[in-house]
C-alpha positions as CSV (number, residue, x, y, z in Angstrom):
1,X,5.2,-53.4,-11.1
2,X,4.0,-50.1,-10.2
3,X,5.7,-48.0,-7.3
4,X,3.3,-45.8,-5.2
5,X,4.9,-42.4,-4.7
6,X,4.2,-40.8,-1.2
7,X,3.8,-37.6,-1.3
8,X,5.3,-35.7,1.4
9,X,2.9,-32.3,2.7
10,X,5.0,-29.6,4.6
11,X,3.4,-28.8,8.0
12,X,1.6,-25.5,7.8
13,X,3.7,-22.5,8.5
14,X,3.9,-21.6,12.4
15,X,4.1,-18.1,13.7
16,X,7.5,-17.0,12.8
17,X,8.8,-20.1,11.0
18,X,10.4,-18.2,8.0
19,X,9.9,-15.0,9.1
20,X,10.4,-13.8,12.7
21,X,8.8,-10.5,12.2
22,X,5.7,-11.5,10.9
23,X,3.6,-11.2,14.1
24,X,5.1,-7.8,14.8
25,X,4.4,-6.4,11.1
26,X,1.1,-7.7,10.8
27,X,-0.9,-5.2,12.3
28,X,1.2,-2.8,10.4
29,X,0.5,-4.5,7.1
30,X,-3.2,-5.0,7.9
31,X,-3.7,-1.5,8.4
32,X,-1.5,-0.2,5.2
33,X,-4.1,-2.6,3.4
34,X,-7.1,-1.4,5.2
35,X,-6.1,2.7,4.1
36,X,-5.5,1.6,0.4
37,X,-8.8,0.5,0.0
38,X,-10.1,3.7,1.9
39,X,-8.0,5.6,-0.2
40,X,-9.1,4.1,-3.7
41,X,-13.2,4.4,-2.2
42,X,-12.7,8.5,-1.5
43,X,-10.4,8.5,-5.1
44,X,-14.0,7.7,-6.6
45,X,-16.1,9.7,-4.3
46,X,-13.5,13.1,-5.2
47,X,-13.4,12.0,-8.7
48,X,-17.1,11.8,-9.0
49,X,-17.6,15.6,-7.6
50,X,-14.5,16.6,-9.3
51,X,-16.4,15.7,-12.1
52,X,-20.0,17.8,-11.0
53,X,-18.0,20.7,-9.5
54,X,-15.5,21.3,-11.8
55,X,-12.1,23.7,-10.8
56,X,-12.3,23.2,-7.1
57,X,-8.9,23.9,-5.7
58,X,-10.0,22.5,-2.8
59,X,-11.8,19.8,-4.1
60,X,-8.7,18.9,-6.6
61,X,-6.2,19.0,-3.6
62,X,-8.2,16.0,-1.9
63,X,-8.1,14.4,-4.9
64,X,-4.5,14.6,-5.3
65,X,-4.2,13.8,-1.8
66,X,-6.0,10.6,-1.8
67,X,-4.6,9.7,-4.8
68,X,-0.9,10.4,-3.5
69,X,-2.0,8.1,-0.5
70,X,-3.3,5.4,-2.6
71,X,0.0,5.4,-5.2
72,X,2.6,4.8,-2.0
73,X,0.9,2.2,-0.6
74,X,0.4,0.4,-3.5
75,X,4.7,0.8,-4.7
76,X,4.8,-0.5,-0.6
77,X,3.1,-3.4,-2.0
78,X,4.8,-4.1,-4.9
79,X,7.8,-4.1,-3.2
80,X,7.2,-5.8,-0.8
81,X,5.7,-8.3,-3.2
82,X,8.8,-8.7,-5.2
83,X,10.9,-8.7,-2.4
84,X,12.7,-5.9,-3.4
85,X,12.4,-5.1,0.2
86,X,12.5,-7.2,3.1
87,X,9.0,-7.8,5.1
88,X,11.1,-6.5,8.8
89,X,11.4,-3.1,6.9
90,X,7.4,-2.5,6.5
91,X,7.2,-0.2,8.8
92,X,9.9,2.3,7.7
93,X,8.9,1.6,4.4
94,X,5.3,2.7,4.8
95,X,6.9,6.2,6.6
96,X,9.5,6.7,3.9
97,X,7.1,6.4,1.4
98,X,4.2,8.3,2.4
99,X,7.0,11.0,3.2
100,X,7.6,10.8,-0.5
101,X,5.0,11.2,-2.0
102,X,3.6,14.3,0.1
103,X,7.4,16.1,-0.9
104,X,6.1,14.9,-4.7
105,X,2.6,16.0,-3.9
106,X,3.5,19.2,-2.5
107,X,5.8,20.2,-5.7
108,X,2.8,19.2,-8.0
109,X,0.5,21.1,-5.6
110,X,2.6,23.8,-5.7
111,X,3.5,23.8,-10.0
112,X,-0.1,24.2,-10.7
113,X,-1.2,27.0,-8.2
């Protein structure tokens, strides 16, 4: 005779079920996520006239800028991805990282000119 198996569906996922910070973090999150796409649109808009006006210090320090911007929030993703860091810690992650990279930024900045 053949059984039926019953397969058992987990309710969906309620504010705060496994994670009581969500709610608060989310608008964080959201806007992290909203800058990094900024951030990669004005990486092609400086690339593209760092391309047509070339040695630009001005011009290259945007570029470095936007691209310092992009770079942090996407290691706030990956970690947050591979839950290196905990989901409650967003916040000061998306500070201590963008503090980072402007320090690394700035010595860069500073080693070319």
């Amino acid at each position: 005779m053949e059984e039926k198996l019953s397969i058992k569906y987990r309710n969906p996922l309620q504010w705060g079920e496994f994670d009581p910070d969500r709610r608060r973090n989310m608008f964080v999150g959201m806007w992290a996520w909203m800058w990094q796409r900024i951030s990669a649109l004005a990486i092609v808009f400086f690339l593209t006239l760092h391309i047509t006006l070339t040695y630009q210090p001005w011009l290259q320090f945007l570029l470095l800028l936007s691209v310092t911007f992009h770079a942090t929030l996407g290691l706030r993703v990956i970690l947050l991805d591979f839950n290196i860091v905990n989901v409650k810690y967003q916040r000061a992650l998306i500070w201590s990282l963008t503090g980072l990279g402007l320090v690394v930024m700035i010595l860069i900045w500073r080693s070319i000119y």
